[in-house]
DRENLOVEX-384912 format. One record per residue (C-alpha): x, y, z. Coordinates in steps of 0.25 Angstrom, whole numbers, padded with zeros to 4 digits, always signed. Layout:
residues N
XYZ/...
end
This chain:
residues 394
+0067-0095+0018/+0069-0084+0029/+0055-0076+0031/+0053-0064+0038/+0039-0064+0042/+0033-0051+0044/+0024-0051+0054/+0013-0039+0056/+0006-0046+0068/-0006-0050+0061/-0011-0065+0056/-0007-0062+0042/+0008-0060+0044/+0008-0071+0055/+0002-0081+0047/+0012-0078+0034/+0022-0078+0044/+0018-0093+0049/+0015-0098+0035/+0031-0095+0031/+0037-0102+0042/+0026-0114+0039/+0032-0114+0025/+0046-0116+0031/+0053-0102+0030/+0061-0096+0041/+0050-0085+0048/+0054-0074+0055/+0044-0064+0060/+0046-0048+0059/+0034-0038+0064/+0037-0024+0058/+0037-0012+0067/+0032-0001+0061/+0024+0008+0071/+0034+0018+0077/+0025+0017+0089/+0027+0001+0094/+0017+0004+0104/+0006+0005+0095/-0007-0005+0097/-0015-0012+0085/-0030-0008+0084/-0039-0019+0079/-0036-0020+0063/-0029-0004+0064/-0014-0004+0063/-0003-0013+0063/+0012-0015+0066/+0010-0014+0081/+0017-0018+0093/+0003-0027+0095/+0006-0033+0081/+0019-0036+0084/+0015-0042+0095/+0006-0051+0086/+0017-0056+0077/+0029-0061+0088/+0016-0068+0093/+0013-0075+0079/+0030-0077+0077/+0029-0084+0091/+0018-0093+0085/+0026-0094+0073/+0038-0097+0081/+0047-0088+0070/+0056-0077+0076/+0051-0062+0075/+0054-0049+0077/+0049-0034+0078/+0056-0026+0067/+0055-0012+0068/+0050-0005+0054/+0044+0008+0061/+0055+0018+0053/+0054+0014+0040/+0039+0011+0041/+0037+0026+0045/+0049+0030+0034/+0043+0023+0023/+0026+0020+0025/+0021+0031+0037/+0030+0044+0033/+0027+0038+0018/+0012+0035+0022/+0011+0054+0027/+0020+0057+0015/+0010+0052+0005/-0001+0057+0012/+0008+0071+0011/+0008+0071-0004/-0007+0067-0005/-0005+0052-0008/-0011+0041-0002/+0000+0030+0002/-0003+0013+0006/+0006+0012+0018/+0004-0001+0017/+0012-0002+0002/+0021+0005+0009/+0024-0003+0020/+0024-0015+0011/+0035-0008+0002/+0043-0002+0011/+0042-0010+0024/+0037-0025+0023/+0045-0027+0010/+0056-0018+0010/+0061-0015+0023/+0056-0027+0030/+0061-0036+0017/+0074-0029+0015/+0077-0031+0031/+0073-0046+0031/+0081-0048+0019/+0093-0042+0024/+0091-0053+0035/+0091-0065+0027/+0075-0066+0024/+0071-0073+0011/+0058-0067+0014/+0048-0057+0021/+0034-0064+0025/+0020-0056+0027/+0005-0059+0028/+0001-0052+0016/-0009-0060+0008/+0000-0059-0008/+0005-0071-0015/+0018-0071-0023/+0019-0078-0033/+0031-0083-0043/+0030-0084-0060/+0035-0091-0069/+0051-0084-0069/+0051-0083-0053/+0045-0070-0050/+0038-0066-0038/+0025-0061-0038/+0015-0054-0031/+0002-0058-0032/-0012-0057-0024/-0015-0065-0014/-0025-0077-0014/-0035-0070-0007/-0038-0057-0012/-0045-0052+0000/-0034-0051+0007/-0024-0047-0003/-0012-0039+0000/-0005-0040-0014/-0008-0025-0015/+0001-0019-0003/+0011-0028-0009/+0012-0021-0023/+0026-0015-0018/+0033-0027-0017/+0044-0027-0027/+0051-0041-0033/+0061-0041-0024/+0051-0040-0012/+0042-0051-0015/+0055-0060-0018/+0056-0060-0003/+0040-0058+0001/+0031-0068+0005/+0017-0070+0008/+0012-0082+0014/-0003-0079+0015/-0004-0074+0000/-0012-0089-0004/-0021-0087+0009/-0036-0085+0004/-0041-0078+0017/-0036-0072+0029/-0045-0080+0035/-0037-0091+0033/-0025-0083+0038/-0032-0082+0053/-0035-0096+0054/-0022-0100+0050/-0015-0090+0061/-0025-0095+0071/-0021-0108+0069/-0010-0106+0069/-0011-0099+0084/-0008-0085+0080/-0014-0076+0089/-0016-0065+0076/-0027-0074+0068/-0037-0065+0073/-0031-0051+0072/-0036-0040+0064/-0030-0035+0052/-0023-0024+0051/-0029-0013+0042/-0026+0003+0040/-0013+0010+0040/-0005+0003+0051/+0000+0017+0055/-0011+0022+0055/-0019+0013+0065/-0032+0020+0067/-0035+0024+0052/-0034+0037+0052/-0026+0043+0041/-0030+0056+0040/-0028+0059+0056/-0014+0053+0054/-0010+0060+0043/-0015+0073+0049/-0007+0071+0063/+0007+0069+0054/+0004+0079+0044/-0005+0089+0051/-0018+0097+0044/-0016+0107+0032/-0030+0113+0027/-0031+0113+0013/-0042+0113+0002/-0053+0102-0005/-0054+0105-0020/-0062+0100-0030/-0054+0096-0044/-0057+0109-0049/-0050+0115-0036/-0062+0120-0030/-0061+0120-0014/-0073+0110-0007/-0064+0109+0006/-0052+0109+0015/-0044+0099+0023/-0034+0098+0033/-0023+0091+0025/-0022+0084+0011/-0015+0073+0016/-0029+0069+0023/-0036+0063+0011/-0033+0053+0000/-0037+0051-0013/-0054+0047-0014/-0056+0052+0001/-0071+0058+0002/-0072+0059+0017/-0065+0068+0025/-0065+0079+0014/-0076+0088+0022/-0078+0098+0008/-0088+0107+0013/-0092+0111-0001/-0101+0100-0009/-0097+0095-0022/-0107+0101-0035/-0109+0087-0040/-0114+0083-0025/-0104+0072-0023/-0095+0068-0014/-0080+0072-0016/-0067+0062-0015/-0052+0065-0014/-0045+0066-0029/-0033+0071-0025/-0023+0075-0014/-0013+0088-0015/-0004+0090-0004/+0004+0100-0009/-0008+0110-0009/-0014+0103+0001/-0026+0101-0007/-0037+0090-0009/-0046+0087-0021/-0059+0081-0022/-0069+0076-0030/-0079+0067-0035/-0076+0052-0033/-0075+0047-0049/-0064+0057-0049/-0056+0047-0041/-0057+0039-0051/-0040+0034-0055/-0038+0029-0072/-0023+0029-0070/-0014+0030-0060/+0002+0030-0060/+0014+0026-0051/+0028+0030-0051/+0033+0020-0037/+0029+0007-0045/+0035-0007-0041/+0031-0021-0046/+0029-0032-0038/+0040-0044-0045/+0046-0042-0056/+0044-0029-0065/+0034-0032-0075/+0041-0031-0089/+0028-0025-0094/+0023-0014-0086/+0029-0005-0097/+0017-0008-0106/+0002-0006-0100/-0004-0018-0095/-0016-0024-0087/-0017-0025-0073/-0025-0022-0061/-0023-0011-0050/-0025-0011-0036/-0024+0002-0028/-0027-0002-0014/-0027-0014-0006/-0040-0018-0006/-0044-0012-0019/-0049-0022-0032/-0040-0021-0042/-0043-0015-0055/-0039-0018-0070/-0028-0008-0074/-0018-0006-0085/-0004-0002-0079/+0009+0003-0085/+0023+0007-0083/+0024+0021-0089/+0037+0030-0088/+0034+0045-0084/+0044+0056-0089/+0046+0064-0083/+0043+0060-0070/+0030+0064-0065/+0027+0072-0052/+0018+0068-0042/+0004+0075-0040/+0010+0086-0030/+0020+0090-0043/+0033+0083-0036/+0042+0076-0044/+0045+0059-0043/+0058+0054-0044/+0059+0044-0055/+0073+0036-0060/+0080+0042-0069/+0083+0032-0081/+0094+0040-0093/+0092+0056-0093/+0077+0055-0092/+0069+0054-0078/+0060+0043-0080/+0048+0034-0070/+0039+0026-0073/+0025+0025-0067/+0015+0013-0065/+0002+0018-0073/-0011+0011-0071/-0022+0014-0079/-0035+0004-0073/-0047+0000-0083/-0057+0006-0072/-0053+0021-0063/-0049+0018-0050/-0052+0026-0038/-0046+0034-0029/-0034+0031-0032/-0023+0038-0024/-0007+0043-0026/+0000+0036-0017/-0009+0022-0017/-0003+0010-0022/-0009+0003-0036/-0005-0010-0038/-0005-0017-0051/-0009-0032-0051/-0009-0042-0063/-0019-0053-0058/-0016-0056-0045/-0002-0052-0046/+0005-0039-0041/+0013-0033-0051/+0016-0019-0046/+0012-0007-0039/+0015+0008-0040/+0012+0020-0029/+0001+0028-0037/+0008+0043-0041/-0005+0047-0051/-0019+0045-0055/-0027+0050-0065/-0043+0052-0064/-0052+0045-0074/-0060+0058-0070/-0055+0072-0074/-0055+0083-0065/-0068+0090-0075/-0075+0077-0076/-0075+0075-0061/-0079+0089-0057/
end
């Protein structure tokens, strides 16, 4: 097969990338740009996607002895994951970027480009197995070592992506192993640090960023009950279960500390209280995709487990396909286009009940539903309900 290997600059991807030309497939290395500033330097483990990674990956090409090039992604990285990343934050959500750079870059533009260019397939270090059943189908599933697990930010993929994804390292049982086999292999990224935090946002501070593109705007800290206990520069400075930071100057009657249960930009305002009301029994999305084929029986509840972070244990769940009419509107009272099937404007939504409450769950994460160790979908979170009302909580 033609492979396009994409290659970040670190041992992982460098290691995939070796690993498909051992197996015999035609490699070709590609490193994404996607800073608009090509200038930029890597600190330690912060950031990614720099000129010094780029750097990193023509010298594991060269080891590899597979052409590569520098493709340049920084548009439609800022279109679809940055301007994305400040317009969630605007309507009081908190967004992965890195779903959405998986959706929208790694396995849409990159694939559609490879494709168009006679690629059988795209290659990457992420740690995921897929698997094929008994009729030929693709699927996603975990990765032998659950450690390192990246099944998760890989919910987005649709069937027709993971017909053309491949994950060499998904079988690995340690990245341990990784970094021997890229040292003995004479790569000089065997030792290099992972990259963690938001690429674009290199020296982890989101609040700051947030603030120097959308500026300050003072507005009030409530109780559930709407009593004022503070003020802030800017709603789109906190996230959902965020206790510090919140500088209320008036102490709360039951004594204990107060977390973020919820975010309204429209008035600008922020609600506190105690941290069991964070407490999620249901939550719902409309933006649902499944990972393979479409299950023929999501229309009926069944039993699964949820995940709603990357490093996050999964939790025993019951999810179901239910149709909404008509559609709903989101929590600032705006309206979400839905298909429109006969006369009647019809969506659907993703619910997810778990057995036990989940916390802190936030509009705008990412749950992703599993059925052992495989991926069966994912759905961008629009709602949640408490399992502790606004009295019992007070």
């Amino acid at each position: 097969m033609r492979v396009l290997a994409a290659m970040s600059g670190g041992v992982d991807s460098a290691v995939a990338a070796a690993r498909a030309v051992d197996a015999g497939h035609d490699v070709v290395g590609v490193h994404l740009a996607l800073s608009r500033m090509p200038g930029t330097l890597r600190t330690g483990s912060r950031g990614c996607c720099t000129i010094e990674d780029s750097m990193d990956a023509q010298r594991a090409a060269n080891v590899l002895g597979i052409p590569y090039y520098v493709w340049d992604f920084s548009e439609r990285f800022k279109l679809d994951v940055v301007d994305d990343f400040v317009a969630e934050y605007t309507a009081g959500r908190t967004p992965n970027p890195c779903m959405r750079c998986n959706e929208r870059i790694k396995f849409a533009a990159l694939l559609e480009k490879a494709l168009a260019l006679g690629f059988d397939a795209v290659c990457t270090g992420h740690y995921a197995e897929i698997r094929t059943d008994a009729d030929g189908n693709r699927e996603l599933h975990r990765a032998a070592s659950w450690a390192k697990d990246q099944s998760y930010v890989l919910g987005v993929l649709t069937e027709q992506q993971l017909a053309h994804a491949m994950f060499p390292l998904g079988a690995t049982p340690s990245k341990a192993e990784v970094r021997a086999e890229a040292a003995a292999r004479g790569l000089s990224v065997a030792s290099k640090p992972d990259s963690h935090d938001i690429c674009f946002i290199p020296d982890g501070d989101t609040r700051g960023w947030l603030s120097d593109r959308l500026g300050t705007a003072p507005g009030e800290i409530v109780e559930r009950d709407g009593t004022v206990v503070g003020s802030h520069d800017g709603s789109h400075g906190y996230t959902i279960g965020q206790r510090r930071g919140l500088a209320i100057g008036r102490p709360a009657s039951d004594g204990k500390p107060r977390f973020v249960l919820e975010i309204h930009p429209k008035q600008n305002r922020v609600v506190v209280g105690p941290k069991e009301a964070l407490d999620i029994a249901e939550l719902a999305g409309r933006r649902y995709s499944w990972a393979g084929v479409a299950p023929d029986f999501a229309a009926d509840p069944f039993e699964c487990e949820v995940q709603i972070r990357a490093h996050a244990d999964p939790v025993p769940a019951i999810a179901v396909l239910r149709a909404v009419t008509p559609v709903p509107a989101d929590a600032e009272g705006a309206s979400v286009p839905a298909p429109v099937e006969g006369a009647v404007t019809v969506t659907r939504e993703l619910v997810i009940t778990p057995h036990t409450p989940l916390n802190g769950v936030a509009a705008g994460q990412t749950a992703v539903v599993y059925l052992g160790t495989r991926v069966l979908g994912q759905c961008t979170i629009d709602r949640t309900v408490s399992a502790v009302p606004a009295t019992a909580a007070s």
